[in-house]
N, C-alpha and C positions, 0 to 999 in steps of 0.2 A: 198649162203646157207640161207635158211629158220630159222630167230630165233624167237624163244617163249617165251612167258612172262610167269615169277613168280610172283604171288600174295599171297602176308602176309597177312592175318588177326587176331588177336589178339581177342578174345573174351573172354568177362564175364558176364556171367547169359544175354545173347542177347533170344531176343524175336523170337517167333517161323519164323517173315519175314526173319530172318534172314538165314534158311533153302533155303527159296527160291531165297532169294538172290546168293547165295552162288551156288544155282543150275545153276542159268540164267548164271553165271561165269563159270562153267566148261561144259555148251553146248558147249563154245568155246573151238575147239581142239586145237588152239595156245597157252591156258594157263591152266597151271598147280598151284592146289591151293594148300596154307601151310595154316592151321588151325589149330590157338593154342587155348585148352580150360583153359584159366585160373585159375583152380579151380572154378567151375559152379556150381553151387549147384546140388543136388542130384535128385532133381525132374527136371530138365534142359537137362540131358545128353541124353538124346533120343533124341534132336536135334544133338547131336556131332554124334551121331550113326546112323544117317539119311544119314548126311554130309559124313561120312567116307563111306559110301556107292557107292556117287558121285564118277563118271569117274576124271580119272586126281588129286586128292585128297589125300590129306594124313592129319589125325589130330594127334595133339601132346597131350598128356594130362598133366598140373601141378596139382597133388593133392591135391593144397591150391593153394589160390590166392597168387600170386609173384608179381601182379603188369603188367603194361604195358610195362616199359623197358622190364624187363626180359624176358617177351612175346616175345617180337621183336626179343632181341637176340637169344633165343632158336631157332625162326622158322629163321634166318640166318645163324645160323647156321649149321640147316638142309639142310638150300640152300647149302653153300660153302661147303656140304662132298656130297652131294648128285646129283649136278647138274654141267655140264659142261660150262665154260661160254663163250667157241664159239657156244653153241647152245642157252643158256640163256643169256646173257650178263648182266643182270640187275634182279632186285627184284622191285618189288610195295609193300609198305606197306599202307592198307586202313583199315578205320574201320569197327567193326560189327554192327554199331547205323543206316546204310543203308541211312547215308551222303553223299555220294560217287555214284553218278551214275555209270552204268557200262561205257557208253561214255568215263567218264574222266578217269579212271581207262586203258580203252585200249589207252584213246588219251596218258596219261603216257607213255604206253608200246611202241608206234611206236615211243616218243622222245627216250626212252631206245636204241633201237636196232637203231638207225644212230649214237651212241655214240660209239665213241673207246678210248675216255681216260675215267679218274677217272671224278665224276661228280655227283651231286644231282641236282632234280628237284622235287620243289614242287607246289602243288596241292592247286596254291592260291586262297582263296575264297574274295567274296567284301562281306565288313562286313555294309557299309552304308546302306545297303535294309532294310526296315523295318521288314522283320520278324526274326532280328537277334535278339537274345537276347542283352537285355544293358549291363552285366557283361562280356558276349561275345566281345562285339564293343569293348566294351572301358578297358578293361584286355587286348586286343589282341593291340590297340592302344597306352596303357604304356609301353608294352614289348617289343616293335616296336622301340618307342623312345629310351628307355634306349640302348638296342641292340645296335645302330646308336651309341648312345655317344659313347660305350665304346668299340666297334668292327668295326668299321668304316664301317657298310654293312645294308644297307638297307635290310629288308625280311616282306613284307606287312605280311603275315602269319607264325607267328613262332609256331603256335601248331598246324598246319594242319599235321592230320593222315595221308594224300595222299602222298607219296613221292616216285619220282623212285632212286633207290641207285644202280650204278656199281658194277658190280663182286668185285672189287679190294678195291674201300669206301666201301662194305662190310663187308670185312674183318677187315677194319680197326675199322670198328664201333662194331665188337665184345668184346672189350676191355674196350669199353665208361664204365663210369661210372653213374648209375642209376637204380633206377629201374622202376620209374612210370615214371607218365608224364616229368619230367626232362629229361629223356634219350633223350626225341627229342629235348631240346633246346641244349644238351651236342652233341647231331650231330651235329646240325649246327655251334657251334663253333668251332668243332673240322675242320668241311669244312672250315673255313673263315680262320683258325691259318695255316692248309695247304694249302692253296691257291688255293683248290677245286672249281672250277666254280660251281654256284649255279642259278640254273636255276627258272621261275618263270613260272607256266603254268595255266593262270587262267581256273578256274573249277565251276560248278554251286555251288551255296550256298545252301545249303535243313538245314534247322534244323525242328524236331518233337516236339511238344510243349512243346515249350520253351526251350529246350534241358534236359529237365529232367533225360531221360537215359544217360546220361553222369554220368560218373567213377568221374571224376575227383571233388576233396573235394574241396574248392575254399581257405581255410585255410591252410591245408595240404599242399597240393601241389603247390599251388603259393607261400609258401614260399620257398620248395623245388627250383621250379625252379629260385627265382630269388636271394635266397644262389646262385644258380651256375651261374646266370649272372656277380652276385657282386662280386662274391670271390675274381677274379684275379684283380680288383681295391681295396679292403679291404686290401689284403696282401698287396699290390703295397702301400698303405695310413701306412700298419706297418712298413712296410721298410724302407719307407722316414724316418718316426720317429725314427723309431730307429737308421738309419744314423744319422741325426741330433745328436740324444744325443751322440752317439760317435763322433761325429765332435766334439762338446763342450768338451768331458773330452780330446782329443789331441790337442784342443786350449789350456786348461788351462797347460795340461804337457809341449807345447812349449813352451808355453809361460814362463814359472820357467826359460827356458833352454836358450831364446832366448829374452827372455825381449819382448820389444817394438819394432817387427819387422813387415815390409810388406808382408814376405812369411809368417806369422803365419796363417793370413784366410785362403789362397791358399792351407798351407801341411797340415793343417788341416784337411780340406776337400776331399781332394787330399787322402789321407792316411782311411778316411771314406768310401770313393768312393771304395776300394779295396773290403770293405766288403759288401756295396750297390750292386756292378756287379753283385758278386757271389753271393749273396741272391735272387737275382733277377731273373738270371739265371736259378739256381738249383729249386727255389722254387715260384715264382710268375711267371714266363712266360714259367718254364718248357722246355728249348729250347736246344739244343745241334749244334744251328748257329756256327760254326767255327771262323766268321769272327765279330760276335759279340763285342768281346774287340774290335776291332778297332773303330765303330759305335760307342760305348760308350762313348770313350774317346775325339772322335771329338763330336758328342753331350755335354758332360762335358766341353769342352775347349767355345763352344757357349755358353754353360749357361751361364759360368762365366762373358765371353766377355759382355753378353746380360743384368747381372743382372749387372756389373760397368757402362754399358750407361747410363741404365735407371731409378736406383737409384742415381748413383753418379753425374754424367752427365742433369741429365734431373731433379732429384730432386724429381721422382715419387716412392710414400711408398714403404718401402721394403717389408712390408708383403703384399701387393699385387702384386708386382712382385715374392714373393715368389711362391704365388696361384699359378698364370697364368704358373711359369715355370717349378709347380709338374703338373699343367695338361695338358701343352705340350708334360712336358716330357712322360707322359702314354703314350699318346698316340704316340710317336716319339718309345719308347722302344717296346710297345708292336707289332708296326706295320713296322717297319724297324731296330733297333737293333739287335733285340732276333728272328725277324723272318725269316724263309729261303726264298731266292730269287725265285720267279717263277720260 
């Protein structure tokens, strides 16, 4: 059976190439385009009314700008009521800045259609070429690094527009939270916590001088997105703490009750750790793993073992064995504790 590509684009106040853009896409009778007009200004809309003209075509209108997320999810929306996905299997979402050749846009669509599970693939660009912007390079190259610390997933390109998204990650990506440019980095995390394969398909680099038409506020919105990188380390950094301090007041309670004993650190802790799980759980990793408690408590049983060798044993500071086994531990909880199995 023959399937056909969905093409998302999201547009706000796009310039008239964008018309013909959008035309040279629906000569192609294997794809069928979503056009969102983001709230456009009022002398702009004769282009949305051009477009909606186009074979294969359908535009959405928001009365006010909402932003990029919202964009997305509306025109996914329209996909998942409106499209069948043994004939569509997949969605592209591209820009209207006319970044995006049509090549890569269809080379997206034939990895779509050999896809039969859940799965995203993006539309990596090389940012080394000289007519990249330098806020471009090196923004795309900080977001990259942290990404890696704190997710354990490399993605050369965390803000490429280009991405093919499965019927089924779809649907799940209705719910994300965002609404500008965050919504795509809140995709990808959402693929990495579920264990979605994430595919890399590199694509030609075009920026238009200097990138100017770009939406995106470099204030605004990078702090948006890297609020939702940091969060789940931020909360992860309150928890410890606040464990902590309740370890210290059920040391000081044993301790009235039990004097000068050896289990004091241990139930202390032990007793702290009940409230650590479940904070962690419910509110920092967000996870409903089943099997969770047990990974924790063998994790817990190693620290401890780990923190008597190397301070007591080895005679190396404890506040540096402290460091190293809150940021083990992130990374042990967020990526095999709390997380479900393949």
């Amino acid at each position: 059976m023959k399937k056909n590509i969905v093409v998302l684009i999201p547009a706000l106040n796009p310039k008239e190439d964008f018309y013909n853009y959008t035309k040279k896409l629906s000569n192609n009778n294997d794809i069928q385009l979503i056009i969102i007009d983001d709230g456009s200004k009022e002398e702009l809309k004769y282009i949305f009314k051009k477009i909606q003209k186009l074979p294969h075509t359908v535009v959405l209108t928001h009365p006010t700008n909402q932003g990029k997320g919202r964009a997305i999810k509306t025109g996914l929306e329209y996909y998942i009521n409106h499209f069948n996905k043994d004939d569509y299997p997949g969605i592209i979402t591209a820009d209207s800045d006319g970044q995006h050749k049509i090549e890569d846009v269809l080379k997206i669509g034939e990895e779509l259609n050999n896809l039969t599970n859940e799965e995203l693939i993006l539309g990596t660009r090389y940012f080394n070429q000289d007519n990249v912007p330098f806020k471009s390079r090196n923004g795309n190259k900080i977001t990259t690094l942290i990404f890696k610390l704190l997710y354990g997933k490399k993605i050369n390109d965390t803000q490429t527009g280009l991405r093919g998204i499965t019927y089924e990650f779809a649907k799940k990506c209705l719910t994300l939270k965002g609404e500008r440019f965050e919504y795509e980095i809140n995709m990808l995390i959402k693929a990495v916590k579920e264990n979605i394969p994430i595919k890399e398909q590199i694509i030609e680099t075009i920026y238009y001088d200097n990138n100017k038409e770009s939406h995106f506020k470099p204030l605004k919105d990078a702090y948006k997105i890297y609020k939702i990188i940091l969060m789940e380390f931020i909360l992860f950094i309150l928890s410890g703490l606040s464990s902590k301090l309740l370890e210290i007041i059920f040391y000081k309670l044993i301790y009235n009750l039990l004097s000068n004993n050896i289990v004091i650190p241990i139930l202390s802790r032990f007793l702290s750790s009940i409230y650590n799980y479940n904070i962690n759980k419910e509110y920092v990793f967000k996870s409903n793993e089943n099997h969770s408690i047990k990974r924790y408590y063998l994790l817990f049983t190693i620290e401890i073992f780990c923190y008597y060798i190397f301070s007591k044993e080895l005679g190396i500071s404890s506040k540096i064995i402290n460091i190293l086994l809150f940021l083990i531990n992130y990374q042990l909880e967020q990526r095999w504790v709390y997380k479900k199995k393949d």
